[in-house]
Every structure is written in C-alpha cells, then in structure tokens.
C-alpha positions in Angstrom: 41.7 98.2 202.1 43.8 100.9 200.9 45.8 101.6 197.8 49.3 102.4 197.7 50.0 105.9 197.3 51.9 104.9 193.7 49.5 102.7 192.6 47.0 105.3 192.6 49.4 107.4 190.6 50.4 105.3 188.1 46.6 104.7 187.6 46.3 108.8 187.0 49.0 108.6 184.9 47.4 105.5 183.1 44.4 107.5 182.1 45.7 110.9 181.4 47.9 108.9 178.3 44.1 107.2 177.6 42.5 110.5 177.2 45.3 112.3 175.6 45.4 109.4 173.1 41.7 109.7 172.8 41.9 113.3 172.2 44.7 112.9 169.2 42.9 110.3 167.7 39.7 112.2 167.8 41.5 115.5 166.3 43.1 112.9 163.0 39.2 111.7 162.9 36.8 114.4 163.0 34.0 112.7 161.3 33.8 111.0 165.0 34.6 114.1 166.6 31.1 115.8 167.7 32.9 118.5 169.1 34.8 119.3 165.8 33.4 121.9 163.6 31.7 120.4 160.4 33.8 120.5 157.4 32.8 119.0 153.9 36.5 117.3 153.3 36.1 114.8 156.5 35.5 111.3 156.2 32.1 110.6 157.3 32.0 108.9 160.9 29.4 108.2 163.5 29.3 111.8 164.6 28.9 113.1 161.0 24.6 112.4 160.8 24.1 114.2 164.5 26.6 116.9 162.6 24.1 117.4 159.7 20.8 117.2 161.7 21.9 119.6 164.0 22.7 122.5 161.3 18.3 122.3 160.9 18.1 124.4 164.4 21.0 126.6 163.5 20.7 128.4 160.7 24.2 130.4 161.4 26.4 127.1 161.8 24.8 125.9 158.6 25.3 129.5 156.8 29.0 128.9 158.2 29.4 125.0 157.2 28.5 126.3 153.3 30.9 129.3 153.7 33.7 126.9 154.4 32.7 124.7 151.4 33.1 127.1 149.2 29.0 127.6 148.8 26.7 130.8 148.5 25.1 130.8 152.1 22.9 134.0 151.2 19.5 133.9 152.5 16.7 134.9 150.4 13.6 136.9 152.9 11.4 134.8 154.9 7.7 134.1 153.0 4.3 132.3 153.1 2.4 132.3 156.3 1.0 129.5 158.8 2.1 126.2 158.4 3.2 127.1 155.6 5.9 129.9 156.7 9.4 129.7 155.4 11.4 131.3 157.6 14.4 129.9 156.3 14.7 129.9 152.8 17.6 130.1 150.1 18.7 128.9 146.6 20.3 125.3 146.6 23.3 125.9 145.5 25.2 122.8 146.5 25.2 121.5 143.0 26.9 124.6 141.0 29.8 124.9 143.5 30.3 121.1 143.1 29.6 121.5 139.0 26.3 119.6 139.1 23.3 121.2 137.3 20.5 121.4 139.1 17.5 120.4 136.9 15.1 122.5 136.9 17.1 125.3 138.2 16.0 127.9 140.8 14.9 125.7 143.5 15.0 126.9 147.0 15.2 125.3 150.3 16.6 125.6 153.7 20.3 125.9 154.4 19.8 121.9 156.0 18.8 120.9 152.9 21.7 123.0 150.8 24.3 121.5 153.3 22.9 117.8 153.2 22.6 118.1 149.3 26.6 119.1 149.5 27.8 116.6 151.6 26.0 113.5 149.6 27.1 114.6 146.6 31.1 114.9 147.6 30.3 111.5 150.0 28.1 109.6 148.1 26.7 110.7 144.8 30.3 111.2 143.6 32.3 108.3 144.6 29.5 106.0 143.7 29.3 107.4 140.0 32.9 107.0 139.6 32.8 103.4 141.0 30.5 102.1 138.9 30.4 103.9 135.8 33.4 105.3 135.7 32.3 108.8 135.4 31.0 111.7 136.9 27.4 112.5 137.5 27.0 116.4 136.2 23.2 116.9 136.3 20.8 116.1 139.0 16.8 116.2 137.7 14.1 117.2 140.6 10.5 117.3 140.7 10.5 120.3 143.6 11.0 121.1 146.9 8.5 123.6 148.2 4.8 122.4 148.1 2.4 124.1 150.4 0.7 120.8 151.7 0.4 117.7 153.7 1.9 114.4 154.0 0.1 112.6 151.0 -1.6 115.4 149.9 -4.6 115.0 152.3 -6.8 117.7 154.0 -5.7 116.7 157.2 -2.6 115.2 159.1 0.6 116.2 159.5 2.1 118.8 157.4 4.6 117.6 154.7 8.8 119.1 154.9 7.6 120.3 151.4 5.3 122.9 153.1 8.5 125.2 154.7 10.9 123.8 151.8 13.0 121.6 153.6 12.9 118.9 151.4 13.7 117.9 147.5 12.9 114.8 145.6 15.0 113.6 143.2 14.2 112.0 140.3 17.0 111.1 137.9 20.8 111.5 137.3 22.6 112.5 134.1 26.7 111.5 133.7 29.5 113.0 132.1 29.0 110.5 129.3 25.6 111.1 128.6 24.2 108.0 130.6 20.8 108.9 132.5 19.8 107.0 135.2 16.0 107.5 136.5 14.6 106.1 139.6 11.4 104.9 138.2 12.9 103.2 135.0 16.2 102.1 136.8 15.4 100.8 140.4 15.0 97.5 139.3 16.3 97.8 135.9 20.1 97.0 135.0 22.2 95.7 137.6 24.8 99.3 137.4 22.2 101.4 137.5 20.0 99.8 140.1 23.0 99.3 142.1 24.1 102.7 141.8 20.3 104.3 143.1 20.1 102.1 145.6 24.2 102.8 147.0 23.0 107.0 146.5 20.1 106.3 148.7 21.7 104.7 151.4 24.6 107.5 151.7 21.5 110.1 151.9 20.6 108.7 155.0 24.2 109.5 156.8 23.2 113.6 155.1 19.2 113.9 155.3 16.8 113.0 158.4 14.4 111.8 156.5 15.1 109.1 152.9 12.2 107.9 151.0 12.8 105.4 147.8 10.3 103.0 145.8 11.2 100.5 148.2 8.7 102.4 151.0 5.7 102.6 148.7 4.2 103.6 145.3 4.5 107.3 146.1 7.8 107.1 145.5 8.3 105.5 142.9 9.9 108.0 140.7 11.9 109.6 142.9 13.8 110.0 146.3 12.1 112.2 148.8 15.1 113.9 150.8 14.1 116.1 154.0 16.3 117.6 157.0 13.0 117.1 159.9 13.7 117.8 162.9 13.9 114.4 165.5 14.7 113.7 168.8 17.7 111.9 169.9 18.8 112.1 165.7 16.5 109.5 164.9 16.6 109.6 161.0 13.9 107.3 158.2 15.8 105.6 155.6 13.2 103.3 153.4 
C-alpha cells in the first residue's frame, strides 16, 4: 500500500522541525553536545566525561581546551625512557589560574590530567566547598604524581599512570577560613567534611578515568588517586 504523496511530506517536514529542534537544543546544551568543542564554563552533561577522556589521545585539543580556560598549556620536553617514558609532560597549572595552591608546588603531569584537575575544581571542588562550608577551598595538598613504578609497587604487573605522570593523588584540602579537611582523618569523621570528600570524589569521576578513595582499599586511605587512563568505549573506575 502506498502513501499519499502529502503524507509523506508532511512526515519530511515533521522531522526536519525534530532535528532542527534537536540541533538548537544541543547548541543551548553543550555539555550533551559531543560535537561541541570543550569549554570549562558548560554545565557538565552526559557528553562532558567522553569530552575529557578523549583530550588523553590528543595532546593539541587538550593544549587548546587549557588555552581557552585561561591556563598555561606550555609543554615541558619529553623524559625518562621505557615504560617509564613521558612523552607528554607539563606543570599543573590548573590550580594557580583557578587561585588554588598547589601543595607541594611544581608537580607535573600530562595536559589530561591539568585539564581534568581544571574542570573538577570549577564543577565540583568549588561548588561543593561553598555548599557546605560556606567557603572557598584555596589550597589542595598532594602526595605526587610521577612515580616510576607498578600498580602496588610490585616487580611485576601492570605499570601504574604514576609511571608516565598521568595521575595525582590527593590528600587534603585547605579553605579560605583556615579549615583543613584530610582524607585519612576526615572520611569517616564529621558529617561536613566526610560529606564534602565523598561529594569531591564522585564529581572526579565525570573529569578523570580512573577514581580511587578509602572506600576501594587500605592503599588509599589517605588520599584520592586521580588518573586520565586510556579505556575503551570511555569506560571510567570510580571506587
């Protein structure tokens, strides 16, 4: 049976106003745009995470995502060798453009991990602090983020994101008002500030690949391991 000619093109019309709707609502969301170029001022949607993980295998849209942010992008020369190689490797300098100390200063990772850091501080960090204490965090305290080695330290297995610096682990946060909150006295401590690590750590796993608190084992008890590794279909850990 056929269709009448103006059926069918009423139809057409139907869904060329679907698509054009589509399109507009896509343009006034970008964080559910994947076509639309990452910026750090979009509210975080489902496309957002595949947004992050995919600035990991291209170093110039990454370099470009912290130009537009307002964030040095400069990279520092390639060093180390084997598995061990950093072939991508800056300062993280997130933090400073977002007037957050980095404590100890000087760390260096890859741009993912510069980018990630930028994004959960404006997205999560941030708006979490202010929510719940009513003030600003303004120093972040980290035990590292290069460490030639392998997943729990062992002499075989797979190699750790330390080993090419593309993680950090992050082990306290200092507010405005002087307040410090530490992941291994404060996880289960008082009810603001174990609320508070436990909301930042669930917001790192929309920015970083890989999110690893006290709750996955005693490793990480002092700290959250933060890493930008590379998975298919944007698969990402968050423990």
């Amino acid at each position: 049976m056929s269709f009448p000619f103006d059926r069918i093109v009423v139809a057409l019309l139907l869904l060329a106003c679907l698509l054009l709707a589509g399109k507009g609502w896509l343009l006034e969301h970008p964080g559910h745009n994947p076509w639309a170029a990452l910026t750090l001022d979009e509210q975080p949607g489902w496309a957002t995470p595949r947004k992050l993980s995919a600035l990991s295998a291209d170093r110039e849209a990454c370099r470009a995502f912290l130009d537009r942010s307002g964030i040095d992008k400069t990279a520092l020369e390639p060093t180390g060798s084997g598995m061990c190689r950093r072939e991508d490797r800056k300062r993280v300098a997130a933090p400073l453009a977002a007037e957050v100390s980095l404590v100890p200063s000087g760390a260096e990772a890859t741009c993912a991990v510069d980018a990630a850091m930028a994004w959960w501080l404006r997205h999560g960090v941030q708006p979490q602090a202010e929510a719940i204490f009513g003030s600003r965090v303004v120093r972040i305290e980290q035990l590292g983020t290069y460490n030639c080695r392998r997943i729990g330290n062992g002499a075989a297995g797979n190699w750790s994101e330390h080993a090419t610096g593309n993680a950090i682990d992050i082990s306290a946060f200092v507010l405005a008002d002087g307040r410090r909150i530490s992941v291994r006295k404060d996880w289960a401590g008082s009810v603001n500030a174990a609320a508070f690590l436990h909301a930042v750590r669930d917001s790192a796993c929309t920015a970083f690949s890989t999110v690893l608190s006290p709750d996955y084992n005693a490793a990480h008890a002092d700290h959250l391991h933060l890493d930008q590794a590379s998975r298919s279909a944007g698969w990402r850990a968050c423990r």
